[in-house]
C-alpha positions in Angstrom: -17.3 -108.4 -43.5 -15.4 -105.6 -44.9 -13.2 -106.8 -48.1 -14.9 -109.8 -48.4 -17.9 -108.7 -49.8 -20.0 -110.1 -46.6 -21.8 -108.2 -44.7 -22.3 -109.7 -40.8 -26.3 -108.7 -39.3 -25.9 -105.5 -37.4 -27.0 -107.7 -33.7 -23.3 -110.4 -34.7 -21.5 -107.4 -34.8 -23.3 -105.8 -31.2 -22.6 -109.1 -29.8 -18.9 -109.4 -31.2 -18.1 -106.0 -29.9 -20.0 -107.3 -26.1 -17.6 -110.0 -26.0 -14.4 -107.8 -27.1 -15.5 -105.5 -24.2 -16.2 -107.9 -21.9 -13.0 -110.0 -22.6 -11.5 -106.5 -21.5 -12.6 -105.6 -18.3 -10.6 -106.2 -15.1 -12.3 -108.8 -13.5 -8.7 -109.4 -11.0 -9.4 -105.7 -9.7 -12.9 -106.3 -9.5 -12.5 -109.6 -7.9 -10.2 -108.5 -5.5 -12.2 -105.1 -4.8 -15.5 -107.2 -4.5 -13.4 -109.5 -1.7 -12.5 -106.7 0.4 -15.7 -105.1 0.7 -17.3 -108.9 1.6 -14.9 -108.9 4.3 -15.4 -104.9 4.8 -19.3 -105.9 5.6 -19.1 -108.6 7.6 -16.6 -107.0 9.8 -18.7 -104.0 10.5 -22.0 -106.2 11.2 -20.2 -107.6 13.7 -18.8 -104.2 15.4 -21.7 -102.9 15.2 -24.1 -105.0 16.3 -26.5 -103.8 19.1 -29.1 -100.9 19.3 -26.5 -98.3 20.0 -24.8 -98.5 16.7 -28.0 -99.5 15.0 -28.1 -98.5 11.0 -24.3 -98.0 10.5 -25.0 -101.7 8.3 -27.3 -100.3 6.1 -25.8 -97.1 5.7 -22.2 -98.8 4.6 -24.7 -100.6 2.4 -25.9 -98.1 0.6 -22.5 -96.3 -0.1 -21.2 -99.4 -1.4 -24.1 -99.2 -3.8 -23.2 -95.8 -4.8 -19.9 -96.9 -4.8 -20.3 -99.7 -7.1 -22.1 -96.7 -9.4 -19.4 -94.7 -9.1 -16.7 -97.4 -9.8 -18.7 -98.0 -13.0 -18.8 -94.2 -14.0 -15.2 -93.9 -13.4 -14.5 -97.1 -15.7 -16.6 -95.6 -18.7 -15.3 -92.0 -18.6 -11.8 -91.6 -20.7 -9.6 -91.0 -18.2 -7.3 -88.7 -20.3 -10.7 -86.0 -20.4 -10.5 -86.3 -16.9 -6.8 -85.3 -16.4 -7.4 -82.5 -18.7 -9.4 -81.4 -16.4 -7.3 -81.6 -13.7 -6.2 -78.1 -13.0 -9.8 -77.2 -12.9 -10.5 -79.9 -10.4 -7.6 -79.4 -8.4 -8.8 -75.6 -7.6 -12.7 -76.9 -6.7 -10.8 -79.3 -4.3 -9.1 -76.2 -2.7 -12.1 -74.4 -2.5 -14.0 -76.9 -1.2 -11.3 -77.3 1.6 -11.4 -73.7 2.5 -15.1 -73.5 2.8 -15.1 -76.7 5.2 -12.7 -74.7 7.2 -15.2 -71.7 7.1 -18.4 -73.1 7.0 -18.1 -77.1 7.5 -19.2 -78.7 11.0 -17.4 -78.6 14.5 -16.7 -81.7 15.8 -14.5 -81.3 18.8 -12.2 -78.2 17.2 -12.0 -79.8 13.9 -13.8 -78.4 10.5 -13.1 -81.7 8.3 -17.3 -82.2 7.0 -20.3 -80.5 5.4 -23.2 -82.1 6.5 -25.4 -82.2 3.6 -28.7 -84.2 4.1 -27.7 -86.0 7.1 -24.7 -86.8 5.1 -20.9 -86.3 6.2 -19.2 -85.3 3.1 -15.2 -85.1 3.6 -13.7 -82.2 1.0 -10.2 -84.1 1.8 -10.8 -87.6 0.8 -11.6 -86.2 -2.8 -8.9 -83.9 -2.9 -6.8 -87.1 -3.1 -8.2 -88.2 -6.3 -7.6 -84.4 -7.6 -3.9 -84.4 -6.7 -3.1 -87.9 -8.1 -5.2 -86.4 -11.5 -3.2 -83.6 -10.9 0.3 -85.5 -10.5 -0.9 -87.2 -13.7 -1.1 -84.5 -15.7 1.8 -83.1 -14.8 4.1 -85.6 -15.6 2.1 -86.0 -19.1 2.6 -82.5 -19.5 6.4 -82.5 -19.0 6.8 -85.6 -21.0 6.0 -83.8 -23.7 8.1 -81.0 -23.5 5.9 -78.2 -22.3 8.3 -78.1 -19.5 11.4 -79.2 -17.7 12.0 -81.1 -14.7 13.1 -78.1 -12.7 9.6 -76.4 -13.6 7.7 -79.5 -12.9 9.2 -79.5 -9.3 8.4 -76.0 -9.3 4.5 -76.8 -10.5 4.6 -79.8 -7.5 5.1 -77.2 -4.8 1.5 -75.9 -5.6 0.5 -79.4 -4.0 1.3 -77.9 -1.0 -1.6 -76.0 -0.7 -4.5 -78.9 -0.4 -2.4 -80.5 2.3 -1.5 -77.2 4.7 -5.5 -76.8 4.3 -6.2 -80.3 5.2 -3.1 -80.1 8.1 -4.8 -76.8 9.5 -8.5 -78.1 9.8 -6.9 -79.8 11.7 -6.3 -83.1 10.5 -2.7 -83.8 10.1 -3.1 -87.9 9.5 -4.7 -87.0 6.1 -1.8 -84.5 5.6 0.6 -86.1 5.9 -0.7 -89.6 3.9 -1.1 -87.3 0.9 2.2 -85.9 0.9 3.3 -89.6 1.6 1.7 -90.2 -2.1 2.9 -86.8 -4.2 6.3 -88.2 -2.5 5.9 -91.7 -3.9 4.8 -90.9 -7.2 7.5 -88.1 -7.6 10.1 -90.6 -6.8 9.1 -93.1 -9.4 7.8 -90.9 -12.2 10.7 -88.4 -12.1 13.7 -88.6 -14.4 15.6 -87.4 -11.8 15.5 -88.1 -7.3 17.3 -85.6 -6.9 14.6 -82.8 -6.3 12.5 -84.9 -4.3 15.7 -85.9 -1.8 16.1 -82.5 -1.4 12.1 -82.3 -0.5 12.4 -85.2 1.7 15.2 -83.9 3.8 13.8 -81.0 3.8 10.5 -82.1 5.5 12.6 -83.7 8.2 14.4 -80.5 9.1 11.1 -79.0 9.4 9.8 -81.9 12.1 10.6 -79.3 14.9 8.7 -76.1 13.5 5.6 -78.8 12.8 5.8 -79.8 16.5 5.4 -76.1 17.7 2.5 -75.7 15.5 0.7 -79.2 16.8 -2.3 -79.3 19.2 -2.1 -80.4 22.5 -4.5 -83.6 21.5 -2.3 -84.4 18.7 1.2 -83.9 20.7 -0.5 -86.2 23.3 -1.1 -88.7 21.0 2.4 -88.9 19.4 3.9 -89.1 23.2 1.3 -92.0 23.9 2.4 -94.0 21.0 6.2 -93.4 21.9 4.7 -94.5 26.0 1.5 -96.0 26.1 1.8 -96.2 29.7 2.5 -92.6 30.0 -1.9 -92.0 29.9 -3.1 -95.7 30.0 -6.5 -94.6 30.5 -6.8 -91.7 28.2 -4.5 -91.6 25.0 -3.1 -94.7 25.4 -6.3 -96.1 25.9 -6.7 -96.8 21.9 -3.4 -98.5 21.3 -3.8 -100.6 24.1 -6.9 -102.1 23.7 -6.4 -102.7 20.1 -3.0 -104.5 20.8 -4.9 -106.5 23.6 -7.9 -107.4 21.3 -5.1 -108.3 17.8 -3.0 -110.6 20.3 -6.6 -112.2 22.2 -7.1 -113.7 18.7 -3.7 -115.8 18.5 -3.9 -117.9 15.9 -7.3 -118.2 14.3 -9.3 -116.3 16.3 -12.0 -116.1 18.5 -14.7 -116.8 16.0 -17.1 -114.4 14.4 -18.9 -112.1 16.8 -17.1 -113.2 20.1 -14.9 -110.6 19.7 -14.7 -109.2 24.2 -13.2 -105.9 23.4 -15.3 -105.4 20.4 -19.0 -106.1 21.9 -17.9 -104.7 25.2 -17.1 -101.3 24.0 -13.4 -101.8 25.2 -11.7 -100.8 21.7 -13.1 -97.1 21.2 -14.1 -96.0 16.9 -13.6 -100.1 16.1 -16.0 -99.7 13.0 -14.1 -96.3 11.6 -10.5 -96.4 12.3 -9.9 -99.9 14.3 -12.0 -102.2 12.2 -8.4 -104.4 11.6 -8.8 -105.0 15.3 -12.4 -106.6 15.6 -10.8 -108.6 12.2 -7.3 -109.9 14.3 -9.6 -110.6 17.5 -12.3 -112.6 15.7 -10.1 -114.0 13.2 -6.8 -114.2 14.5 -3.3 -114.4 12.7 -4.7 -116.5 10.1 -7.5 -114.2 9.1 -5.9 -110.9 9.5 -2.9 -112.6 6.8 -5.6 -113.7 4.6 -7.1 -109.9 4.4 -3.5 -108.7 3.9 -2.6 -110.8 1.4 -5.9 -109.6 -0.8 -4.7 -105.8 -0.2 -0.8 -107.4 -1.3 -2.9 -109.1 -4.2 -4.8 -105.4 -5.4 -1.7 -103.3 -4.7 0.4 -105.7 -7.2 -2.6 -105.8 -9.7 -2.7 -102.1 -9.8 1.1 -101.7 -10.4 0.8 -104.2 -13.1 -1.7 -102.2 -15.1 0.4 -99.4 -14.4 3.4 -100.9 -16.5 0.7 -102.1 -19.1 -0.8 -98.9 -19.3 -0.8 -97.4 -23.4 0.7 -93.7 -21.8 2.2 -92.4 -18.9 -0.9 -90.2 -17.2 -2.5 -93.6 -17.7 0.8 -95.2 -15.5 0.6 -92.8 -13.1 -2.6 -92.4 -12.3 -2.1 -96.1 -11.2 1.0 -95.7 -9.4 -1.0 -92.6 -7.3 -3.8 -94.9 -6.9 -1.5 -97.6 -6.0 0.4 -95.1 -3.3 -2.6 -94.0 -1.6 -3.9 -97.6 -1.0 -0.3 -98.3 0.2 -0.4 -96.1 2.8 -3.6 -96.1 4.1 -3.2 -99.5 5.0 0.7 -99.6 6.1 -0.6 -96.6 8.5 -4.1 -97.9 9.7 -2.4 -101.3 10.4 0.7 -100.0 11.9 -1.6 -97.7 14.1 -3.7 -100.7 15.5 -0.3 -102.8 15.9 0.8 -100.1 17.9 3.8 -99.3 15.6 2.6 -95.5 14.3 0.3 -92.9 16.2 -3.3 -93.3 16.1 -4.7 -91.0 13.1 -7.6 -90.9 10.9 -6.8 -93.1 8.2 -8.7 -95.4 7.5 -8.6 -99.0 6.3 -9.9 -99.4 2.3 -13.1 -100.8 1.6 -13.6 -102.1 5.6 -13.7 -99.0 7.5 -17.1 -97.9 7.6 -17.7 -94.2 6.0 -19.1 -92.9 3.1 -16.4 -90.5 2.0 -13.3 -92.5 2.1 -15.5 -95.6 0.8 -16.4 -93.3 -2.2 -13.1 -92.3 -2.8 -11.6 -95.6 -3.0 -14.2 -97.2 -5.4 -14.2 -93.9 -7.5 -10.2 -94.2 -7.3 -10.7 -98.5 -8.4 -12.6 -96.7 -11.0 -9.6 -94.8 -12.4 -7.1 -98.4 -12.4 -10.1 -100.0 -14.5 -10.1 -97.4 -17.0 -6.7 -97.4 -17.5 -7.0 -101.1 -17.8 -9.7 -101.0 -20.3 -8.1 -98.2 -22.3 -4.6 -100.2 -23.3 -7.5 -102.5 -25.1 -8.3 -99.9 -27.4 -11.2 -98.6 -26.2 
């Protein structure tokens, strides 16, 4: 040992320094993230069981795989290199969403995928992560002087431009969830609430002009969460059904796989963006609490390394993190419950898809490094 005159064998120290890392590493977030994708899986084997959806298991599978690589990558890497690299990020992300809107695959009027492989690959989930590296670095950056808050609000306008691409593909759910985010992380990172009031209010005075600019389909959907009865059959099919198959499960449930409007094809997308209802109908009130309380549990956790955290990109990195998991599931649930139109956003870690599965871990990735860092490493 050094001052003592002892030296330890080289393989006491390797283990020493094993334990010190080990000791470490998140194991609440990794619990809690290993929790949610159990419940993610069994979920989705049960919506989509039968030849028609056959593979969609395997596939959610082998993202989770890549996921858990990806998670592990994202721990390792320091996460102040990556927010360097931010800015440079920030502009693939943008170029990435304009050549989706060029080049990336129809589906039904919208240009939201490249289909690489027989792989959907969504430019917009990722551009998440690059705002909220983006966010992080500019809060770092005014922190220590190289600007002031006025240019900082100035630099958060440039934002803008990943979500009017993502609004304009068109997919206005992801749109407006990331705003949702640069809004929560702008009100508690700022000094000052004054500049994103004014960005707030400002938003709802431009409600009307957005309306004009909508799609029928997406105007129709906003009227038929307002009246479901309006178009029973057509867009207020969705909400119906899922409200009918959350309140069929009463208390605790049907039991797995006797879901009726799951296996009989009532609920329409139930393993993408209804998966909370084939969880309420099998599992009733008691489950769908239980798998509530875990997102409560990781949403908590994150904050709390984000007050830990040994700087602030490190702090709001979580708290960006923290926002996006917020919303996703305030909006997904909301959406089933029949309390917010029904979007594409999807439900972390349960709804199947490769994209928004990757993001999440890769984003869980970010909260562990943080984590790990304020230990020194």
């Amino acid at each position: 040992m050094k001052g003592t005159g002892i030296m330890l064998p080289r393989a006491t120290v390797g283990v020493s320094r094993w334990r010190r890392f080990r000791a470490a590493v998140d194991w609440p977030l990794i619990v809690a993230v290993v929790a949610i994708c159990a419940i993610g899986l069994l979920n989705l084997y049960s919506a989509t069981r039968g030849p028609r959806n056959h593979g969609k298991f395997d596939k959610q599978v082998e993202w989770m795989v890549l996921g858990a690589i990806a998670f592990t990558i994202a721990t390792i890497v320091d996460y102040r290199a990556l927010v360097r690299l931010a800015w440079v990020g920030l502009g693939v992300a943008i170029t990435a969403l304009v050549l989706v809107r060029l080049l990336g695959a129809n589906a039904q009027g919208s240009h939201r995928w490249f289909d690489l492989a027989g792989a959907h690959l969504q430019p917009s989930e990722f551009a998440k992560l690059m705002v909220i590296l983006t966010l992080a670095r500019m809060f770092h950056d005014q922190e220590t002087g190289r600007y002031s808050e006025l240019a900082l609000f100035g630099r958060l306008a440039i934002l803008g431009i990943p979500m009017a691409l993502i609004a304009i593909q068109p997919d206005l759910g992801t749109a407006v969830l990331l705003s949702l985010v640069v809004l929560t992380v702008g009100f508690l990172a700022m000094r000052a609430v004054w500049p994103m009031v004014c960005v707030t209010v400002a938003g709802l005075f431009a409600i009307p002009v957005l309306w004009e600019t909508m799609h029928d389909y997406q105007k129709n959907r906003i009227l038929a969460f307002i009246d479901p009865s309006v178009d029973p059959t057509g867009n207020g099919w969705h909400t119906r059904q899922s409200i009918f198959a959350v309140g069929s499960g009463k208390i605790f449930g049907k039991g797995f796989g006797e879901g009726t409007q799951n296996h009989y094809n009532f609920l329409p997308e139930h393993w993408t963006d209804f998966p909370f209802s084939v969880w309420g109908e099998e599992w009733g009130f008691v489950g769908s609490v239980f798998l509530l309380a875990l997102f409560g549990f990781l949403l908590v956790w994150i904050i709390n390394v984000a007050l830990s955290a040994r700087d602030r990109m490190g702090a709001v990195i979580c708290v960006g993190v923290g926002a996006m998991t917020f919303w996703h599931v305030v909006v997904n649930v909301a959406m089933v419950l029949g309390l917010a139109p029904v979007v594409g956003v999807t439900l972390p870690f349960v709804s199947y898809g490769g994209s928004s599965l990757m993001t999440f871990f890769i984003a869980m990735g970010l909260v562990s490094n943080v984590s790990l860092r304020k230990h020194g490493y």
